[in-house]
Backbone as a ProteinNet text record, in pm:
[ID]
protein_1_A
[PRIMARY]
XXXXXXXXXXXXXXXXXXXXXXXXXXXXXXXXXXXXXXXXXXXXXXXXXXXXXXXXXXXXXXXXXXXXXXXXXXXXXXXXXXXXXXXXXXXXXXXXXXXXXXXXXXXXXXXXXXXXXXXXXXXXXXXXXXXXXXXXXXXXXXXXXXXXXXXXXXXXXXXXXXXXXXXXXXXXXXXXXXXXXXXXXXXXXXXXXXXXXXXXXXXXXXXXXXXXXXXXXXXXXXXXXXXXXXXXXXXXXXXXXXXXXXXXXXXXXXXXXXXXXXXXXXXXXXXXXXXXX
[TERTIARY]
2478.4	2448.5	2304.3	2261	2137.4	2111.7	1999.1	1882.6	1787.2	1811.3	1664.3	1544.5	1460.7	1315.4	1287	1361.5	1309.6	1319.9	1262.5	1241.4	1366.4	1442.8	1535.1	1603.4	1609.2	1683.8	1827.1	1769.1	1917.3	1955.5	2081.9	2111.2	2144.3	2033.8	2060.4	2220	2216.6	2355	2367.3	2265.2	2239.5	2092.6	2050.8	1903.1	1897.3	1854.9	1869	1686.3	1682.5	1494.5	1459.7	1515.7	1438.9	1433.6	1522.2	1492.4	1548.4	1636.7	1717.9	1824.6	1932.7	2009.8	2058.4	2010.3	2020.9	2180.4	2245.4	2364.6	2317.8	2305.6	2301.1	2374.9	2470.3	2635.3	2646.1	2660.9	2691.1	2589.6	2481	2382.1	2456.7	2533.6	2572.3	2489.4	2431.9	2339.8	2213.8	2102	1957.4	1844.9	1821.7	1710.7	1590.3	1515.3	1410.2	1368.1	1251.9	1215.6	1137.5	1146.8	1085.4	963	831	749.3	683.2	811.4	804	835.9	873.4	916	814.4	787.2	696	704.8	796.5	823	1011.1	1081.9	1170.8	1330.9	1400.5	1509.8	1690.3	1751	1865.4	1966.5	2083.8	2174.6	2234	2255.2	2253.7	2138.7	2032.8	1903.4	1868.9	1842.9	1766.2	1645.5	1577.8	1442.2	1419.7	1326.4	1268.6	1212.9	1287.5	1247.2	1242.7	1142.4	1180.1	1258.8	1311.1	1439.4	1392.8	1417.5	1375.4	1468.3	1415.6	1510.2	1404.1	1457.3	1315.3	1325.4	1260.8	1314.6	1465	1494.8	1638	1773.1	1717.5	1794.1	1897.2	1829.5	1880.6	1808.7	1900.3	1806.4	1718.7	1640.6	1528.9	1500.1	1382.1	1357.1	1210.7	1132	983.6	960.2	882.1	825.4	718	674.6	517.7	595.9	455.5	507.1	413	509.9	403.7	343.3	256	223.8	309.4	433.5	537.8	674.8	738.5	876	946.9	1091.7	1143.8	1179.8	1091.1	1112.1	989.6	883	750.2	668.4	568	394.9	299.3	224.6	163.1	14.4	-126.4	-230.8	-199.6	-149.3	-239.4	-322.6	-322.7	-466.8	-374.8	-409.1	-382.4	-439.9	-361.8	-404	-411.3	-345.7	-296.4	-168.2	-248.2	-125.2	-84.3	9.9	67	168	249.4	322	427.9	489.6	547.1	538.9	380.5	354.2	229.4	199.5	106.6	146.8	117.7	97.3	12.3	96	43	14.3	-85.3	-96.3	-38.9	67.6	133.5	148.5	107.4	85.3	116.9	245.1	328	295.3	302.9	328.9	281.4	454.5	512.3	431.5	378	327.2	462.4	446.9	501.1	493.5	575.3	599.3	547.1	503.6	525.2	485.5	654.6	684.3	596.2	573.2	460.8	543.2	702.7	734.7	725	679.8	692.5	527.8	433.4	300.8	212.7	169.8	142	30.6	-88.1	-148.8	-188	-180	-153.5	-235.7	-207.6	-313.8	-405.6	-529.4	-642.2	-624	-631.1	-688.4	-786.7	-761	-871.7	-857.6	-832.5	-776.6	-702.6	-687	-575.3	-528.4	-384.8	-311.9	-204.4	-211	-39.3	59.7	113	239.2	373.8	442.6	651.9	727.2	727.8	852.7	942.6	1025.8	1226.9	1254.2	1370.3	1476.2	1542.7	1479	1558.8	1671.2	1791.4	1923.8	1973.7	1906.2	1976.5	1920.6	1808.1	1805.2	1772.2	1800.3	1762.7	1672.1	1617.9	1419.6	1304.1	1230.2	1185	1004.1	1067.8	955.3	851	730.1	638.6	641.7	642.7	606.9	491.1	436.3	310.4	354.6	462.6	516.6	626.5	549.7	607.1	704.4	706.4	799.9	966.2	959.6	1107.1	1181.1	1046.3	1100	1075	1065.7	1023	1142.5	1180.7	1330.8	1313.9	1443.3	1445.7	1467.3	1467.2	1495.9	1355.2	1414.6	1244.7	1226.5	1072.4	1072.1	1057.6	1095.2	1126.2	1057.5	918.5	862.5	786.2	750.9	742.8	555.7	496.6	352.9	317.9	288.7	183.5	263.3	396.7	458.4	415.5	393.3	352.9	391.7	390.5	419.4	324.2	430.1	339.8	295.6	157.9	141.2	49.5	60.3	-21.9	-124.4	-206.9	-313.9	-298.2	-286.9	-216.3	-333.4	-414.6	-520.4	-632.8	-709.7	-828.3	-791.9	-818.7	-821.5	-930.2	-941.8	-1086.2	-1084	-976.1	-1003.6	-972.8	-929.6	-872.4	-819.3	-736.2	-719.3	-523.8	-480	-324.9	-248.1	-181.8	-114.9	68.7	86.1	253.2	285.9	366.8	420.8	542.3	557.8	707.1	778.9	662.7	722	859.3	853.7	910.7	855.6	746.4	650.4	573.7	470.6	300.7	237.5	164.4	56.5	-98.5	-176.5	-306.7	-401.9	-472.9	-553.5	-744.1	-759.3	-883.4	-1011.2	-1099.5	-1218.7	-1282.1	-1307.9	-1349.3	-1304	-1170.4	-1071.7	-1039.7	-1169.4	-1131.4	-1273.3	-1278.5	-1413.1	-1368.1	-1328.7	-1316.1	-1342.6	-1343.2	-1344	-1167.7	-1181	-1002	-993.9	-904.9	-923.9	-768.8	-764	-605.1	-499.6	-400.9	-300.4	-306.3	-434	-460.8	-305	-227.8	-146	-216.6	-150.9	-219	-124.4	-163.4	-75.3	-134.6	-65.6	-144.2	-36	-82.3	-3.9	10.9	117	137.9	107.1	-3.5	-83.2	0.2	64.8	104.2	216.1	319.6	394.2	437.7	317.8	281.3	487.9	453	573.4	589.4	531	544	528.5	579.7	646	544.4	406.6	290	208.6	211.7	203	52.4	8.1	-153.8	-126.6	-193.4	-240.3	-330.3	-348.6	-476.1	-465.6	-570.8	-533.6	-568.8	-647.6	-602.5	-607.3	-509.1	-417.7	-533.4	-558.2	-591.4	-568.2	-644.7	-627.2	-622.4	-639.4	-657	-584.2	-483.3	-478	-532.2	-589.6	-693.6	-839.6	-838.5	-965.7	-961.4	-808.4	-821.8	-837.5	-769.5	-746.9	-938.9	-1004.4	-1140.8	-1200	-1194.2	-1296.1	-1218.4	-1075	-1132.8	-1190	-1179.7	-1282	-1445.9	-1454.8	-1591.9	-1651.3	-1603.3	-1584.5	-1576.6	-1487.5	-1530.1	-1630.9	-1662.6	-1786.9	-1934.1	-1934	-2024	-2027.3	-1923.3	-1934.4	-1961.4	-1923.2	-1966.5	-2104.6	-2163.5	-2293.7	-2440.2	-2342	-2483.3	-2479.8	-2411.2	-2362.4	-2448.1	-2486.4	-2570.4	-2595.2	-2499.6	-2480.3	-2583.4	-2662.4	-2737.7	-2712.4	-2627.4	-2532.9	-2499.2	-2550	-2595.5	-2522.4	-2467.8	-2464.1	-2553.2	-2661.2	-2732.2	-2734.7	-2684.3	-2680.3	-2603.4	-2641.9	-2611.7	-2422.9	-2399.9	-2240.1	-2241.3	-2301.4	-2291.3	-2296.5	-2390.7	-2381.2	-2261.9	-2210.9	-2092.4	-1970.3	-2002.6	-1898.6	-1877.9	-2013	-1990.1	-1943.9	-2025.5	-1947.7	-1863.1	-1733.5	-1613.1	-1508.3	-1563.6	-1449.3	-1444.7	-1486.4	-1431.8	-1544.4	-1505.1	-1584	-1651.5	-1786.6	-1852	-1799.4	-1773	-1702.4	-1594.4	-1475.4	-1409.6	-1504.8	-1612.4	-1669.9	-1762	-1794	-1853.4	-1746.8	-1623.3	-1499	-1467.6	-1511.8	-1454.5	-1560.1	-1677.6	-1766.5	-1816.5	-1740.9	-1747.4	-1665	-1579.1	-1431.1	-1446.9	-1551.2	-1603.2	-1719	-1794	-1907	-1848.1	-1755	-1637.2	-1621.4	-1560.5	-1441.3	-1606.9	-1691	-1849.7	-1872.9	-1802.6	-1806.3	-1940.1	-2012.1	-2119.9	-2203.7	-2334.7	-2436.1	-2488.8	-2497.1	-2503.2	-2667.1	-2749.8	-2857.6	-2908.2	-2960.2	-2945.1	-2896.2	-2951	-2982.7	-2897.4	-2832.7	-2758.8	-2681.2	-2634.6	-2477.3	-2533	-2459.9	-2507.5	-2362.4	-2316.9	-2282.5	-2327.8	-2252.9	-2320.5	-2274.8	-2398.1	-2364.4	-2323.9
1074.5	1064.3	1106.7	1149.1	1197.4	1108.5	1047.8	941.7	1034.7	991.5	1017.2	919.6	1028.9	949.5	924.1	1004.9	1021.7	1125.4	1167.4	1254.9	1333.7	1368.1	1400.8	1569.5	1584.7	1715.6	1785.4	1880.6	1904.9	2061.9	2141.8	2253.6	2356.3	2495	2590.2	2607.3	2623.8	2693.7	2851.4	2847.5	2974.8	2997.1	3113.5	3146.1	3236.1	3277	3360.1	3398.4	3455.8	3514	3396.9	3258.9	3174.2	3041.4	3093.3	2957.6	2927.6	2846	2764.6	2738.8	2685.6	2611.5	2528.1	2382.7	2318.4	2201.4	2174.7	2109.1	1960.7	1899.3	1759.3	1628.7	1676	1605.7	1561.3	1447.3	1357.3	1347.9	1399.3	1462.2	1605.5	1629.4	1794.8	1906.8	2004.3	2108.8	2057.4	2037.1	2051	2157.2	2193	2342.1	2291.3	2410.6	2417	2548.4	2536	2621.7	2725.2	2832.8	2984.5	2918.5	2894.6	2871	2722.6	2658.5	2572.5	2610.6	2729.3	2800	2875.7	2816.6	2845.2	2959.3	2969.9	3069.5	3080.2	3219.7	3288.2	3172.3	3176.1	3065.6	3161.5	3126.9	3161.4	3079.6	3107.2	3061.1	3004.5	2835.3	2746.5	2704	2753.3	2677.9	2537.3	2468.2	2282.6	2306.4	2230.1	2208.3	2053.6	2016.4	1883.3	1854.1	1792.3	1806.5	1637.1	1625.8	1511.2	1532.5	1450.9	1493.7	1396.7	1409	1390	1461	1393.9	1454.3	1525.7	1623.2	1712.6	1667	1736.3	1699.9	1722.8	1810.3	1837.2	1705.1	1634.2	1536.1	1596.6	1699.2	1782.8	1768.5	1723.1	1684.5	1827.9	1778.6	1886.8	1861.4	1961.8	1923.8	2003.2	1921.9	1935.4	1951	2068.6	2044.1	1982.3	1910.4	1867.3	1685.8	1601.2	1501.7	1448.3	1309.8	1202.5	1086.8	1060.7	912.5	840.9	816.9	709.5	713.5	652.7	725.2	622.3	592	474.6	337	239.7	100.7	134.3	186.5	196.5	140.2	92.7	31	126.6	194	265.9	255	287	270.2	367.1	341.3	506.5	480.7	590	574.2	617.1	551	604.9	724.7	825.5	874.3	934.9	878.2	843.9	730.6	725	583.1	632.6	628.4	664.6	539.6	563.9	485.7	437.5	486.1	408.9	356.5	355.2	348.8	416.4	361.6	436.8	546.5	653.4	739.9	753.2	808.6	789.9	882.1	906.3	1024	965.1	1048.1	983	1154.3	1224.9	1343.2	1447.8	1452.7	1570.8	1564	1690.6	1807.4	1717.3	1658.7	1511.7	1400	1352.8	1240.8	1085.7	956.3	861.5	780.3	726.7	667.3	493.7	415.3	231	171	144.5	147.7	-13.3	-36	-170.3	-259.6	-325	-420.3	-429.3	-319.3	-330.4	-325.5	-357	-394.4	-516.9	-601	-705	-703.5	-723.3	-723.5	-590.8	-559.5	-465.3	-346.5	-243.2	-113.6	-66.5	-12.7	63.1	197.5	298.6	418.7	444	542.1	562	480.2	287.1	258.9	216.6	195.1	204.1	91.9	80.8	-14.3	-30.3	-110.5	-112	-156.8	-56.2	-59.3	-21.3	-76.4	-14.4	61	189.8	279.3	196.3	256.4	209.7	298.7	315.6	383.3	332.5	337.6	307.7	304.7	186.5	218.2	266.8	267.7	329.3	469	567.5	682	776.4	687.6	720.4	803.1	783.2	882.4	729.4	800.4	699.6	657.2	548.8	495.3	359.6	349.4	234.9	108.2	32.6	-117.3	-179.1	-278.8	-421.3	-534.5	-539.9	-636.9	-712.2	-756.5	-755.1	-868.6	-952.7	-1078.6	-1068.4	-919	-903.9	-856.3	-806.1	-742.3	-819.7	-929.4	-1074	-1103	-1142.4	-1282.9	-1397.3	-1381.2	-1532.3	-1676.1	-1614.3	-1721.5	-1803.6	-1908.8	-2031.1	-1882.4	-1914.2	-1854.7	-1919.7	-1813.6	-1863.1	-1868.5	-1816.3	-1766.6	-1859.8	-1848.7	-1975.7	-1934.9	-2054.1	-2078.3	-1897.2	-1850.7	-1707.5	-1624.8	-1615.6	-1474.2	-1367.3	-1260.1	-1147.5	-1095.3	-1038.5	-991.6	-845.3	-757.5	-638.7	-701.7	-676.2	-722.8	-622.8	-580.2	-488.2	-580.1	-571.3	-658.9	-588.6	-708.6	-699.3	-763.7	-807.9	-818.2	-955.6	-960	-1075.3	-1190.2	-1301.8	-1436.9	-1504.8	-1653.1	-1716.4	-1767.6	-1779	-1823.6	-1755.1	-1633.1	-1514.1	-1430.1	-1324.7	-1222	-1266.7	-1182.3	-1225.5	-1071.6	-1145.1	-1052.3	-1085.1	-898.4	-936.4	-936.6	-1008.9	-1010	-995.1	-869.6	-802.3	-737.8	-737.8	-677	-799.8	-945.6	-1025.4	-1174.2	-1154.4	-1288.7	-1295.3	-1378	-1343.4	-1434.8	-1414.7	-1502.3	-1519.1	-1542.2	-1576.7	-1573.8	-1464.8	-1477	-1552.2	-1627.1	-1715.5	-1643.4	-1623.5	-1525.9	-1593	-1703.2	-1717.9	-1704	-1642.3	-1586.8	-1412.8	-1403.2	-1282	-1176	-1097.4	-1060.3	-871.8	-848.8	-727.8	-673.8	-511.6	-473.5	-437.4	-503.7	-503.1	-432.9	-340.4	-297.8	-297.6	-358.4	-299.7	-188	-219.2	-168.9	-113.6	-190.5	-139.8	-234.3	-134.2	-218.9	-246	-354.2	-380	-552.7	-563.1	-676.5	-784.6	-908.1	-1035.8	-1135.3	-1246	-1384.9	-1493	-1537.7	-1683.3	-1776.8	-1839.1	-1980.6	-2070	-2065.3	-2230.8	-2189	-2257.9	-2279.7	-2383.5	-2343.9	-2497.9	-2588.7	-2679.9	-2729.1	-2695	-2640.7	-2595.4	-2460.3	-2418.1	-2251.9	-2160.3	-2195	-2172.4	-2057.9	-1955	-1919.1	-1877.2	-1955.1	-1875.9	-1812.6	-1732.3	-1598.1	-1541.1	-1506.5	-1500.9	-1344.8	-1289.1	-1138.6	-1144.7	-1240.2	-1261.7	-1356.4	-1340.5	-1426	-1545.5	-1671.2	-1787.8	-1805.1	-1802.5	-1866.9	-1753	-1730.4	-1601.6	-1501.5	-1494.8	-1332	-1285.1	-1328.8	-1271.4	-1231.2	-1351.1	-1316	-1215.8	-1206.3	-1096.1	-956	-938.2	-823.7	-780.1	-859.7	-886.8	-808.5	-859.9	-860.8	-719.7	-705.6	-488.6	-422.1	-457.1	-395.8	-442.1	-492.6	-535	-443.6	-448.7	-375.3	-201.9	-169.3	-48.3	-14.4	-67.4	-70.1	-46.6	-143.9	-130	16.5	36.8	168.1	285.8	288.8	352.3	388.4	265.3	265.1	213.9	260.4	284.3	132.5	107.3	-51.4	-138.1	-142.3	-243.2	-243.6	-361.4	-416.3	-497.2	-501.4	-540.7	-736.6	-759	-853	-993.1	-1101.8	-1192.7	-1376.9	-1408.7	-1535	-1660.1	-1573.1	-1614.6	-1549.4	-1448.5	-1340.9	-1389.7	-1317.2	-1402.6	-1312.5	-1448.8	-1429.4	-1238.7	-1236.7	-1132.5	-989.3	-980.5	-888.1	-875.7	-966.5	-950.6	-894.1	-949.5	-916.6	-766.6	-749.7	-579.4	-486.6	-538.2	-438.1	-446.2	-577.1	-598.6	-647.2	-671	-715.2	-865.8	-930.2	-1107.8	-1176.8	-1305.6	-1413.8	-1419.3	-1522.7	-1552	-1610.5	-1717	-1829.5	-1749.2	-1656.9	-1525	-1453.4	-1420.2	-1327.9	-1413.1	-1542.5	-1612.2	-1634.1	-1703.7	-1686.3	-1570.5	-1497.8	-1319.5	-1273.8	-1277	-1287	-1339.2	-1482.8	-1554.6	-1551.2	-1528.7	-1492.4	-1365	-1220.2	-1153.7	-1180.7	-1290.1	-1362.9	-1416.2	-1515	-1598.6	-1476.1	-1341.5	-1238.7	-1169.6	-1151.9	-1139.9	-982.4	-944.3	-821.1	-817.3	-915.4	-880.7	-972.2	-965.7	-1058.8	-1102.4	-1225.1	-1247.5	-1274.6	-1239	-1296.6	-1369.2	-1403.6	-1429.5	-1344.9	-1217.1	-1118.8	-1032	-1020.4	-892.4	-928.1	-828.6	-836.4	-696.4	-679.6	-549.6	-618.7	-485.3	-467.7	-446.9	-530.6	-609	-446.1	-403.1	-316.1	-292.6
-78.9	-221.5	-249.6	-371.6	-432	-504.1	-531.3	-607.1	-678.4	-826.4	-930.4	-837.5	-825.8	-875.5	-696.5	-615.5	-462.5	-397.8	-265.6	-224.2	-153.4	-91.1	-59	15.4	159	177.4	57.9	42.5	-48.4	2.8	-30	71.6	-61.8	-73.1	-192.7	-198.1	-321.3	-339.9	-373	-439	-536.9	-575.6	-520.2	-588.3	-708.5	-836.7	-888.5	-928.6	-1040.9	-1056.2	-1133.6	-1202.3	-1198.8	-1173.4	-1006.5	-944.3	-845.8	-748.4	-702.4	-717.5	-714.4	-762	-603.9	-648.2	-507.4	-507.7	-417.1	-412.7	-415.1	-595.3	-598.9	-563.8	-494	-486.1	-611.9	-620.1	-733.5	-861.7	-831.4	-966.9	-988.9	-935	-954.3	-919.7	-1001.5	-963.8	-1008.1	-883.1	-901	-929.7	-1040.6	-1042.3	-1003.2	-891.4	-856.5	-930.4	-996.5	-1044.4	-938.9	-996.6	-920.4	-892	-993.5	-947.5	-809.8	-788.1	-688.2	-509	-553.5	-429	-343.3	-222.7	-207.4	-102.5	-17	41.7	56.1	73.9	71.5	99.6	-19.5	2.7	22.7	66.5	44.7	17.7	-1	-28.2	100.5	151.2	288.6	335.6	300.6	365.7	296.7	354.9	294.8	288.5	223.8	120	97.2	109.2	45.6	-68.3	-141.9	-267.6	-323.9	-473.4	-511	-659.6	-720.5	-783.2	-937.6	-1048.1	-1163.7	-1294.1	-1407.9	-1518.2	-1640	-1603.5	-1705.1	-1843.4	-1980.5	-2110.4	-2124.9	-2074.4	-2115.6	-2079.1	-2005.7	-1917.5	-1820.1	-1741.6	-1683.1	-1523.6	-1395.7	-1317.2	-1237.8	-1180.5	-1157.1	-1054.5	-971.9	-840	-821.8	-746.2	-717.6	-567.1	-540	-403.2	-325.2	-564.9	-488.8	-438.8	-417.5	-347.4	-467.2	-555.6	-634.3	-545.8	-582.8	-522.6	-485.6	-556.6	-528.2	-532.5	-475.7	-576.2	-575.8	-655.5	-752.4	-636.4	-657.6	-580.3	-496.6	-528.6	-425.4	-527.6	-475	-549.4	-531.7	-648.1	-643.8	-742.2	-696.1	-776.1	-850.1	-987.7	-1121.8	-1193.2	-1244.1	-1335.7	-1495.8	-1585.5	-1734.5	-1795.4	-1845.8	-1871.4	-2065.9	-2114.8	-2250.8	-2325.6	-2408.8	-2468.3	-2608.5	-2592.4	-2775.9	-2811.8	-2904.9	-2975.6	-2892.7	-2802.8	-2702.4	-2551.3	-2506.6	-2420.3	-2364.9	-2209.3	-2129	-2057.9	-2026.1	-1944.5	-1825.6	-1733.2	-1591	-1488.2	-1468.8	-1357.7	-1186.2	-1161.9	-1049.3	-956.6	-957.9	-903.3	-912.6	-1053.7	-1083.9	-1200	-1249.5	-1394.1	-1530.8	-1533.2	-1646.4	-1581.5	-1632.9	-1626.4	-1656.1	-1589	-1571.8	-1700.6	-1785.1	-1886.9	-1819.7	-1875.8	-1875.2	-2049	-2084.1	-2215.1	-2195.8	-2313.3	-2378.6	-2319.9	-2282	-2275.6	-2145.6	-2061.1	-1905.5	-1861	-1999.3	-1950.8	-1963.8	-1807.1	-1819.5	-1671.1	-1752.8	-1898.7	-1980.7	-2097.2	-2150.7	-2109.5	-2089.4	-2015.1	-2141.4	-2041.5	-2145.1	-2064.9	-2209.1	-2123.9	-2035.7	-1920.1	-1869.1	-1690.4	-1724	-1658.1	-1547.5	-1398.8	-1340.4	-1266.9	-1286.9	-1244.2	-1142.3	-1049.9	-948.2	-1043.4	-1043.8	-1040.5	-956.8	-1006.8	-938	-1066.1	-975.9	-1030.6	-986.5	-1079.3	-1107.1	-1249.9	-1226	-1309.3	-1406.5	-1549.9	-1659.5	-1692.8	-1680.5	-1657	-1777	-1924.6	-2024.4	-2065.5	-1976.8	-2014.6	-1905.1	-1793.4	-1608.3	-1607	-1710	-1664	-1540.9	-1518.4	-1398.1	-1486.6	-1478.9	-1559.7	-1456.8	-1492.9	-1429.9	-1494	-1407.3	-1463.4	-1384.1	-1445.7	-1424.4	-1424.3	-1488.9	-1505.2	-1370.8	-1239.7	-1132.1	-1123.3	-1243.9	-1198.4	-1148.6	-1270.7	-1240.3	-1122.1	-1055.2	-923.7	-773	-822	-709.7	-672.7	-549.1	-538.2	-629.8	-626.8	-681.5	-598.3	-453.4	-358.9	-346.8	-295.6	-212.1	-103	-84.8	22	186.3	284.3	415.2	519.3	472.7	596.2	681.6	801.5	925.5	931.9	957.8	965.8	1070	1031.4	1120.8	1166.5	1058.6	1049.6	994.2	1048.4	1042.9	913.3	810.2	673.7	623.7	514.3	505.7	357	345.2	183.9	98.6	4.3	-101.5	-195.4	-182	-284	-465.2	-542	-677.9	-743.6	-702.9	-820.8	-750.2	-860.5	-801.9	-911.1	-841.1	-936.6	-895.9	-956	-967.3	-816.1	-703.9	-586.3	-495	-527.5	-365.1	-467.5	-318.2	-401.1	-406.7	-494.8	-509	-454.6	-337.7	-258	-306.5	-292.1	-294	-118	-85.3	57.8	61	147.4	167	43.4	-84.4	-197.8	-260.8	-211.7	-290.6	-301.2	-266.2	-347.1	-370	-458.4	-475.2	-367.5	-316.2	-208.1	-246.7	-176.7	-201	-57.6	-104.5	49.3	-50.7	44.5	-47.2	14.7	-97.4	-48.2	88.6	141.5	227.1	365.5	341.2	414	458.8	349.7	352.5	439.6	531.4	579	607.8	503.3	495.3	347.4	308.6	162.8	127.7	66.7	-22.9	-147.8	-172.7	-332.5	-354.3	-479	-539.9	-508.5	-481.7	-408.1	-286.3	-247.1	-79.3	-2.1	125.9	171.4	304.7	368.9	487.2	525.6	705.4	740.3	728.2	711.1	697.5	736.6	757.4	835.9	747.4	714	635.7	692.2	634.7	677.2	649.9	508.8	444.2	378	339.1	242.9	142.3	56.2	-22.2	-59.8	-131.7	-178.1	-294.4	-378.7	-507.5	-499.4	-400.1	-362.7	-364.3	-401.3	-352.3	-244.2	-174.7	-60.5	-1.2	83.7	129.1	241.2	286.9	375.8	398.2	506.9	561	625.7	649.9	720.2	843.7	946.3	1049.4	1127.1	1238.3	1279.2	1402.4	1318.6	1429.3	1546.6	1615.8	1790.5	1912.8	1986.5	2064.2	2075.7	2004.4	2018.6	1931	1833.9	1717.8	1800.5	1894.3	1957.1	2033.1	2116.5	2255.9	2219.8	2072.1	1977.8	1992.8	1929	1885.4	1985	2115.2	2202.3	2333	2280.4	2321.7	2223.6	2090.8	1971.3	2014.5	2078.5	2074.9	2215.4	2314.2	2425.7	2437.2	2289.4	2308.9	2204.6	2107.9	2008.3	2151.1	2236.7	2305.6	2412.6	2454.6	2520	2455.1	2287.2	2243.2	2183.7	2208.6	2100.2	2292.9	2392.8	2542.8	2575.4	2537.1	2613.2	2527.4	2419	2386.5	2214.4	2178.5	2027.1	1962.1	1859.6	1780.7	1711.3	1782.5	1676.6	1844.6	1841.1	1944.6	1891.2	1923.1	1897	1803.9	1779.5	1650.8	1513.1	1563.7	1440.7	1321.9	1174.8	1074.1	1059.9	1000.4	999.7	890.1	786.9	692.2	809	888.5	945	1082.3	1105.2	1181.9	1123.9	992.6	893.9	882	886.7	835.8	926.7	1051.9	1179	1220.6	1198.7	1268.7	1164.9	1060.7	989.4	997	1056.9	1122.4	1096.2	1131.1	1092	1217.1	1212.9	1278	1449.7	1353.5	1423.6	1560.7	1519.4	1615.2	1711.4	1665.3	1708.2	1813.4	1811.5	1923.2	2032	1967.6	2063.1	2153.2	2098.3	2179.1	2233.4	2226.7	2332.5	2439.9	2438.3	2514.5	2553.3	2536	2673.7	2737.5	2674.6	2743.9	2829.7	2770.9	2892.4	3033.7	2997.6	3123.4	3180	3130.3	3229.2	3315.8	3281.4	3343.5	3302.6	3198.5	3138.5	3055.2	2954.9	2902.8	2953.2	2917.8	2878.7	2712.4	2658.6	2532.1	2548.4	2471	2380.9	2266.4	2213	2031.2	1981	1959.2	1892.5	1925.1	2058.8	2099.9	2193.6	2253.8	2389.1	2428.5	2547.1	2626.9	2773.3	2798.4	2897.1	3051.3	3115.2	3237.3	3330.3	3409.6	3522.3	3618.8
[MASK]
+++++++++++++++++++++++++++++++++++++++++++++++++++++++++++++++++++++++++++++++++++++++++++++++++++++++++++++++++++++++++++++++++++++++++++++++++++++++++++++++++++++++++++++++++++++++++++++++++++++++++++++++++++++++++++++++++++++++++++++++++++++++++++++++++++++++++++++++++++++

């Protein structure tokens, strides 16, 4: 089967001087226009294309690639608002519709917001939403203390940042939790700390107790081989600047040096570490 609003192999049927004509199955015939062609097609060859409904409501086909395509999270930027909505630069031609009732909180030009494509079931043009509630479970959620989860960061609040996890719940990673730079719709992995009782979820981006550390301390190991065996950054050193060179907290980063001190791989100082000869 063929899907509006994704990327998809499809097999020419027919080329003529302006265009394609690609085998949609069940969309029927897909036109690729002449100017998308980028080199020599015949009639049986496959193409990758992403698939859409031009003005005509006639489906169509692109060779470029958008940011996203229908059931993905994607950063855009606005690029005009008229009487029924925002407009969205998502990487192709037509720009992305998110009609007013699918914006929360309401967009400014200029702009940019995560959102999820999906497909308008009453005019199957592929439109954006902000409005993420609708695309949450509706189940409790299940997940077990320091399961692994993929999560996209959805915005900042007054105590952390608010993560979606697995694309069906909101979470919370708490700034003091956090020792990296995060920006909106950045994706990235993180671990469920808690599962409050009021369905609640905190998360953390990394994972407590030594394998966080063992992870740590070959990053630390080859930081030093790379930089002549000898790091700036010592068991007294202030937590801010650990932060910056590794990502981690203080507190990790004494742990993981010191299990490289025990293995007799470094020597620690205040101030510095250096590899033992």
């Amino acid at each position: 089967m063929s899907y509006l609003g994704t990327t998809q192999t499809l097999f020419v049927k027919e080329v003529s001087n302006e265009g394609a004509y690609l085998d949609g199955h069940d969309l029927g015939e897909v036109f690729l226009p002449k100017q998308e062609i980028k080199h020599e097609l015949e009639a049986g060859d496959s193409i990758s294309v992403f698939i859409f409904l031009d003005n005509a409501n006639l489906a169509t086909a692109t060779t470029k690639k958008p940011h996203a395509q229908v059931g993905e999270y994607a950063l855009l930027r606005v690029k005009e608002i008229n009487s029924i909505g925002a407009f969205l630069d998502w990487g192709l031609e037509k720009d992305v519709l998110t009609p007013f009732n699918e914006q929360k909180p309401r967009m400014q030009e200029g702009h940019s917001y995560l959102v999820r494509l999906y497909l308008d079931n009453a005019s199957q043009r592929i439109c954006a939403s902000n409005n993420f509630n609708r695309f949450l479970s509706k189940d409790e959620p299940q997940y077990t203390h320091l399961q692994e989860v993929d999560l996209i960061v959805a915005g900042k609040t007054d105590i952390g940042y608010k993560v979606l996890i697995e694309e069906s719940h909101f979470g919370v990673v708490f700034y003091n939790m956090v020792f990296k730079s995060l920006f909106v719709g950045q994706k990235l992995k993180g671990f469920i700390q808690k599962v409050r009782e009021d369905g609640k979820i905190d998360v953390v981006l990394e994972k407590p107790g030594m394998g966080k550390v063992s992870d740590l301390g070959e990053t630390i190991m080859q930081k030093l081989k790379n930089e002549g065996g000898v790091i700036p950054l010592g068991d007294k050193s202030e937590p801010e600047a650990i932060k910056k060179m590794f990502s981690t907290s203080k507190a990790n980063y004494k742990k993981a040096i010191g299990g490289l001190f025990k293995q007799e791989l470094i020597d620690i100082e205040a101030k510095s570490i250096r590899l033992r000869s």
